[in-house]
C-alpha positions, -999 to 999 in steps of 0.1 A, spaced: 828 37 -657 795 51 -672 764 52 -652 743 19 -663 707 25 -648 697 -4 -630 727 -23 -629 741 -36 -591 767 -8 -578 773 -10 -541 761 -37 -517 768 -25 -479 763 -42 -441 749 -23 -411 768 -28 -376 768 -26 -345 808 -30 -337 828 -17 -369 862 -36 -357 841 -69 -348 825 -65 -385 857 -59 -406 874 -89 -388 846 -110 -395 850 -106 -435 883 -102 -441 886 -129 -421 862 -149 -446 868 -131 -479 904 -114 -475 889 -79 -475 906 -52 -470 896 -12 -462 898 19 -468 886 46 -450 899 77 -470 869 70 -498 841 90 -476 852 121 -466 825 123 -435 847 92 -416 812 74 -415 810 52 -443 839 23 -442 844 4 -475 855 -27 -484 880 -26 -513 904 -49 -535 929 -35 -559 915 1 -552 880 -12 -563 849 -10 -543 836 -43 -529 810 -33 -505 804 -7 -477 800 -7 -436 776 14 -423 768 21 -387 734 8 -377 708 30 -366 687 25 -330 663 -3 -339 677 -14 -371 678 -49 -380 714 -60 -392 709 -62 -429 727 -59 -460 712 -40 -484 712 -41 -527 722 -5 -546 711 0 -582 727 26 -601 706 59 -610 709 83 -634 690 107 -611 681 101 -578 654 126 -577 637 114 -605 642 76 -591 624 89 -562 593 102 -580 596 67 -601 591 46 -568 564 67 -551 548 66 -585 547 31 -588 537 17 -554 569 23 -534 578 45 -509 612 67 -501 626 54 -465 655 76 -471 673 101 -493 704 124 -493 737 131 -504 769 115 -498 797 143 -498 825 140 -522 808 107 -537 771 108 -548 735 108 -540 719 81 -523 681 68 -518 672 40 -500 634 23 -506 608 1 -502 586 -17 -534 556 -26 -533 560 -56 -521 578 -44 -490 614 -55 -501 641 -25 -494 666 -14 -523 689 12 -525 696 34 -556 731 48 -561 740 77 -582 780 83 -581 795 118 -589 829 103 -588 847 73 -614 830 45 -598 842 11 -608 822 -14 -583 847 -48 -579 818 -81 -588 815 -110 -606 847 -123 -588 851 -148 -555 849 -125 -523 826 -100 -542 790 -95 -552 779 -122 -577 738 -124 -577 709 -109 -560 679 -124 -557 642 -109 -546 625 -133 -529 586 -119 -525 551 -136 -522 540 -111 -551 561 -116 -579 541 -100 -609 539 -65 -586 576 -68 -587 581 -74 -617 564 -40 -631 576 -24 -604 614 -32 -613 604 -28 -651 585 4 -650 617 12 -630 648 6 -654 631 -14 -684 645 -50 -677 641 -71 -699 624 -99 -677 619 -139 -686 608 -168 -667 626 -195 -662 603 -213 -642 566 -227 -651 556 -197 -634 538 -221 -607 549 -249 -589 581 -228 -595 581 -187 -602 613 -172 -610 622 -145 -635 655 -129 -643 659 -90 -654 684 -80 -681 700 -52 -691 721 -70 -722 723 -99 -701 710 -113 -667 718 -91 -636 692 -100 -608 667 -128 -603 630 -125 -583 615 -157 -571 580 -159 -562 582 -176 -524 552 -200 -512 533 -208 -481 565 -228 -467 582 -199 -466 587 -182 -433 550 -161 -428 569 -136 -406 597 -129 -432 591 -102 -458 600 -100 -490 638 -91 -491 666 -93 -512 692 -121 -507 728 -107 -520 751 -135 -530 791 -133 -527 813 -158 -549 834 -186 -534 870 -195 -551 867 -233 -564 900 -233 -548 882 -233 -512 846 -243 -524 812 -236 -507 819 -260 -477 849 -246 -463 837 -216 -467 807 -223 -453 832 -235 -420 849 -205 -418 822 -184 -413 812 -206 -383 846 -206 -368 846 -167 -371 817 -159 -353 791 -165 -379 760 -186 -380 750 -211 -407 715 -206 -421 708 -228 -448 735 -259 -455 753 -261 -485 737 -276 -514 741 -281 -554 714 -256 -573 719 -253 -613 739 -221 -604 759 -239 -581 770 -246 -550 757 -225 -526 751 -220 -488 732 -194 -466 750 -175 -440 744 -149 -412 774 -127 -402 780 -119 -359 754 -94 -359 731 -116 -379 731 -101 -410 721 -131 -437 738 -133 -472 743 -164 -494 778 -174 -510 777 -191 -541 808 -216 -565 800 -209 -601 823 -232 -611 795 -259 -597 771 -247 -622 753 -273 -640 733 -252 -662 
């Protein structure tokens, strides 16, 4: 697949206990690995039908359990120059042997994102239950994000909200690929800005029992399920803690 600057390519999980982590989401999405994709042995992914779904990665000393966004690059390097340029800063940068060149970042808003530039045929698995649907950047600063992520890959960005009482604007590349919602004072004052990744349910199961499953593996539920115009969606925290929301489509009223 040709690289698409900008567009979502990898999503991956820190951990602390590899085995405790795989059980955890295959036992909630059916995922399987692979381990033969990264020729170091230290990047595990996730895979259905040969495709990418996400990555494991071990955690470093002090690291929060996270998951983290990748948008794909055309250049690294030049990505690089693009975020210090523009208000960000470069947390970290190398190359993956065998598979690509990586960068991981922070805007200017404080949010981390990852860039991805693969050297291989890279054909990420989304847009399907058990796989990477939506990602969302929640920030207090939405108009520094906003050129930030523009001056970045050109999005083509439009509000949705009044911009107000209710800030949220989605970036295009052809068609809507991420969303940045401007949070407000009830929002936790300790949390930075982040990005919220959001895996599809099956209407078969449904957000609920989902939601249930998580629980009975281990997993802690952050935010109850609800009905948004998207969907039907819920927040969840894997064992180690690491938060990410699952969303029905097929509950979309809009």
């Amino acid at each position: 697949m040709p690289i698409r600057p900008g567009l979502p390519s990898l999503v991956d999980v820190t951990y602390q206990d590899l085995d405790v982590t795989k059980n955890f989401y295959s036992g909630l999405f059916g995922w399987t690995y692979d381990s033969t994709l990264d020729p170091t042995g230290h990047y595990t992914y996730a895979v259905r039908d040969g495709q990418p779904i996400a990555g494991l990665r071990p955690a470093q000393p002090g690291q929060p359990p996270a998951w983290t966004l990748y948008l794909q690059a055309d250049s690294v390097p030049d990505t690089a120059e693009h975020v210090k340029g523009n208000g960000g800063h470069v947390i970290y940068q190398n190359e993956a042997p065998g598979q690509g060149h990586v960068l991981i970042a922070a805007d200017p808003t404080g949010a981390v994102i990852g860039f991805w530039q693969p050297t291989v045929a890279w054909d990420f698995r989304s847009a399907q239950p058990g796989s990477l649907v939506w990602a969302e950047l929640h920030t207090r600063d939405g108009k520094t994000a906003d050129d930030f992520y523009r001056h970045l890959f050109a999005y083509e960005q439009q509000q949705i909200g009044d911009g107000a009482s209710y800030d949220y604007s989605t970036y295009a590349l052809d068609y809507p690929v991420l969303g940045r919602l401007r949070v407000g004072d009830d929002h936790p004052t300790e949390a930075p800005a982040a990005w919220t990744v959001y895996f599809g349910v099956d209407p078969a199961t449904g957000t609920d029992a989902l939601a249930a499953r998580a629980v009975e593996l281990g997993g802690t539920l952050l935010r109850e399920p609800e009905d948004i115009p998207a969907g039907r969606y819920a927040v969840l925290a894997d064992v180690t803690g690491a938060a990410f929301a699952v969303i029905d489509n097929s509950k979309a009223t809009r």
